[in-house]
N, C-alpha and C positions, 0 to 999 in steps of 0.2 A: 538619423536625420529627420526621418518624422515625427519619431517623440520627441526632438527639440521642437521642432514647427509647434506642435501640439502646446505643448508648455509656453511657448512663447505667447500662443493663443492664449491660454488660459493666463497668463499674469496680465495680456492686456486689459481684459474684463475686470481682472482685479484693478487693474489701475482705473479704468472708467468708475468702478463701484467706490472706490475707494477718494475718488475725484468728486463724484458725485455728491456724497453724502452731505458732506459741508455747504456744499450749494443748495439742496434742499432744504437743511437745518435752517440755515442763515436768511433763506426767503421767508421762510415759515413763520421767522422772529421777525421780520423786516415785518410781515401783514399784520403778527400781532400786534406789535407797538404802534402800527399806522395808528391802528381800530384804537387800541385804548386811549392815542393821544390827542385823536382826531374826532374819539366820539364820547369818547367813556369820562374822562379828564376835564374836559370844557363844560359839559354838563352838572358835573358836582362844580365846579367856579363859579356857574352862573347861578346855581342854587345857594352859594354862599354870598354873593356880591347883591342878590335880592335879600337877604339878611343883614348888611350892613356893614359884612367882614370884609377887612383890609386883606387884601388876597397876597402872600409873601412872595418873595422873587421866584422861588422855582414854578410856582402855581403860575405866576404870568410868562414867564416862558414859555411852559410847554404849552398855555393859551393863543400867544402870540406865534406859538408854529401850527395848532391846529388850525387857527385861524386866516395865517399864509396858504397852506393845504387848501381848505376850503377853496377858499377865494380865487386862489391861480391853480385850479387843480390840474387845468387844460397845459399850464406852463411846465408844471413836473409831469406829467402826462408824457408830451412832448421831450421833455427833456431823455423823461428813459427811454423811449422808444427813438428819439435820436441816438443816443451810446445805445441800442442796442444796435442798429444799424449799422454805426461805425464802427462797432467791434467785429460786426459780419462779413463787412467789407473789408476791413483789416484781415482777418484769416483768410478769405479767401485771397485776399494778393501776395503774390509771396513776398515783399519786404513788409507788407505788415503781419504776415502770421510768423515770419523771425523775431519782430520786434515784440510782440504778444508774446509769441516761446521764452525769449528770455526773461522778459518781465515774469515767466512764472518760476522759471528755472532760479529767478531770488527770490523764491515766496520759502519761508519757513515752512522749514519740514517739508511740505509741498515740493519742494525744487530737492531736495535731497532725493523724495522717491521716485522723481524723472530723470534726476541725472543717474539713480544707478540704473532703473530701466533701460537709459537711454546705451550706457554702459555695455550693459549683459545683453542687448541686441548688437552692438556694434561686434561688441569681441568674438560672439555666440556666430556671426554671422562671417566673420574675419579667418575666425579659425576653419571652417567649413569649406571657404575657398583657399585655406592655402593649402587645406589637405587635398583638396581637389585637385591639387597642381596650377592653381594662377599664382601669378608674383603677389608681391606684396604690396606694390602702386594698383592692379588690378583688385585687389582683396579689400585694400583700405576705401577705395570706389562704393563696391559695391555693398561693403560694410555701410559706410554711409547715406547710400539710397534707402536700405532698407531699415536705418534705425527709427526713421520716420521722421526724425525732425527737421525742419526744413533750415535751418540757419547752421546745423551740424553738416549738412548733407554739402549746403556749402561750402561748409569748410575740410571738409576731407577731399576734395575735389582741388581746391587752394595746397592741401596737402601734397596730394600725390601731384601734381603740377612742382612745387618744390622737392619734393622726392626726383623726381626727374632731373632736373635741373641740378643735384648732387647731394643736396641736403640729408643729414643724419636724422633717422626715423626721432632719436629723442627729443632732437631739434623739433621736429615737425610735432609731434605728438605734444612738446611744453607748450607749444602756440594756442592750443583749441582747452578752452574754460570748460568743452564735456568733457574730456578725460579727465579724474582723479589720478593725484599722484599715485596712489598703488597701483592702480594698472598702467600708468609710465613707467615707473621702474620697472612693475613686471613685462610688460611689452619690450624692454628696449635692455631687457637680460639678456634673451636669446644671441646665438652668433648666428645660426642662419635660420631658412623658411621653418624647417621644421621645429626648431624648438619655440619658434616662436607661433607655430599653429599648438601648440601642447601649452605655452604659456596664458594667450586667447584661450582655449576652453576651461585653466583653471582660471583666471578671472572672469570669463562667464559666469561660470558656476555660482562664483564666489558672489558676484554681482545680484545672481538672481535668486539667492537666498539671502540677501539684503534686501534688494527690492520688496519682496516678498514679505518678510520680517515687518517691512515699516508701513505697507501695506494694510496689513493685519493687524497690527497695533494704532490705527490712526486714529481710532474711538478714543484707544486711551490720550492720546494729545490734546484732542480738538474738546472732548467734553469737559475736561475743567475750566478753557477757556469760555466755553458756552455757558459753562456757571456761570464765571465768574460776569458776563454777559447781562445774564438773567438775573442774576443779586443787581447789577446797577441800575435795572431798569425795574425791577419791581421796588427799591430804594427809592428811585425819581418820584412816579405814581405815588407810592403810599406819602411820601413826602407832600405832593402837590394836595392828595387830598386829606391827609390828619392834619397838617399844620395849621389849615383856614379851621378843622373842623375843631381843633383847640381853640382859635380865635375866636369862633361862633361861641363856647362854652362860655368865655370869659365875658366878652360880649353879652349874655345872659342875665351871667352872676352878677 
C-alpha cells in the first residue's frame, strides 16, 4: 500500500512536468512573436514606407497589430490579467474548477493523459477499499474523493446514491464520461467484491502504465506541432520583411 501511495506520488509530478511543459514553450513563443511583431516588424515598415515602397498586405497587418499593441497596451494588459483572474476564481469555486476540469479533459492528447490518471487513482484506490473490507457504494465514494477531480468526485457520490437506490454498477459506471470503456467492462465482469477488487487493481495497473507511456512521450506530440508553429511564424516575419524589401529593389532599378 505504500509503494502504490508512492507511485501515485511520483506519476503526479509526472503529470504536473508533463502539463507544464507546453505552458512554458507556448508563453516563450507567445513573448517572442510580441517583440518581433511589435518591435522588430514595424521598424523595417517604416524604413521601407520612408523609401517610397508600397508596403503588401501581410507587412500592414502585422503593422496594424503592433500598432493596436502599442497604443491600447494598457487594454491587453487588462485584458490578460482579467482572464487571468477569472480563471483563479474559477478553480478556486467548485463549479468552476468542474467546468475548467472538463474543458481539459477534451484537450488532445491532454485530456487522454487525465483521464487515464484520473482512471489508475480511481480503480488503484477502489481496489484497496474493497480489500479492506468496505462495500462497493463505500469504495466507489472514497475512490472518488481521492481521484482529485472535482466534477468526478461529484459524480461518483451521484453514483453510489443510485447504487443504493438499486441501480446496476454497469448502469452507474456508463453514466460518468471518466470511466473508459475497458475498465466498464472490466469493472462490471466481476460477480462479487472480491473479484472485482482483483479486477480495480488490474486496470489500475493497466491505467498506470498508460498514463505513464503518454506522459513520457508528450515531447514527441507537442514538438512537431511547435514546428509546425514556428515555420508559420518565421514564414509571416520573413514575408512581411523580404516582400517590401523586393519592392525597394525594384523601386531602384
Amino acid at each position: 500500500m505504500n509503494h502504490r501511495h508512492v507511485i501515485n506520488l511520483d506519476r503526479r509530478k509526472m503529470l504536473k512536468r508533463a502539463l507544464t511543459y507546453p505552458v512554458i514553450v507556448m508563453a516563450v513563443i507567445a513573448v517572442a512573436v510580441t517583440i518581433i511583431f511589435v518591435f522588430v516588424v514595424p521598424r523595417f515598415a517604416a524604413t521601407f514606407e520612408s523609401q517610397g515602397v508600397k508596403l503588401p498586405m501581410v507587412t500592414r497587418v502585422v503593422q496594424a497589430i503592433a500598432g493596436s499593441v502599442r497604443g491600447y497596451w494598457y487594454a491587453y494588459a487588462a485584458a490578460l490579467a482579467g482572464a487571468a483572474v477569472t480563471l483563479t476564481a474559477m478553480w478556486r469555486s467548485r463549479r468552476g474548477r468542474a467546468r475548467l476540469e472538463g474543458a481539459m479533459y477534451r484537450l488532445p492528447y491532454i485530456g487522454r493523459i487525465l483521464l487515464s490518471d484520473t482512471t489508475a487513482r480511481f480503480t488503484s484506490i477502489m481496489a484497496i477499499g474493497l480489500q479492506s473490507g468496505l462495500d462497493v457504494i463505500e469504495s466507489i465514494e472514497m475512490s472518488g474523493r481521492a481521484a482529485g477531480v472535482s466534477a468526478f468526485r461529484d459524480q461518483t457520490r451521484a453514483m453510489a446514491e443510485r447504487l443504493r437506490g438499486g441501480a446496476q454498477l454497469a448502469d452507474v459506471l456508463s453514466s460518468s464520461p471518466y470511466v473508459p470503456s475497458f475498465a466498464r467492462r472490466m469493472l462490471t465482469a466481476g460477480k462479487d467484491a472480491r473479484e472485482l477488487g482483483r479486477a480495480c487493481e488490474v486496470v489500475g495497473r493497466h491505467y498506470e502504465r498508460e498514463s505513464s507511456h503518454l506522459m513520457k512521450n508528450i515531447n514527441t506530440v507537442i514538438e512537431p506541432l511547435l514546428t509546425v508553429a514556428l515555420a508559420g511564424i518565421v514564414l509571416v516575419v520573413a514575408l512581411s520583411v523580404f516582400l517590401p524589401m523586393w519592392e525597394m529593389i525594384k523601386v531602384r532599378h
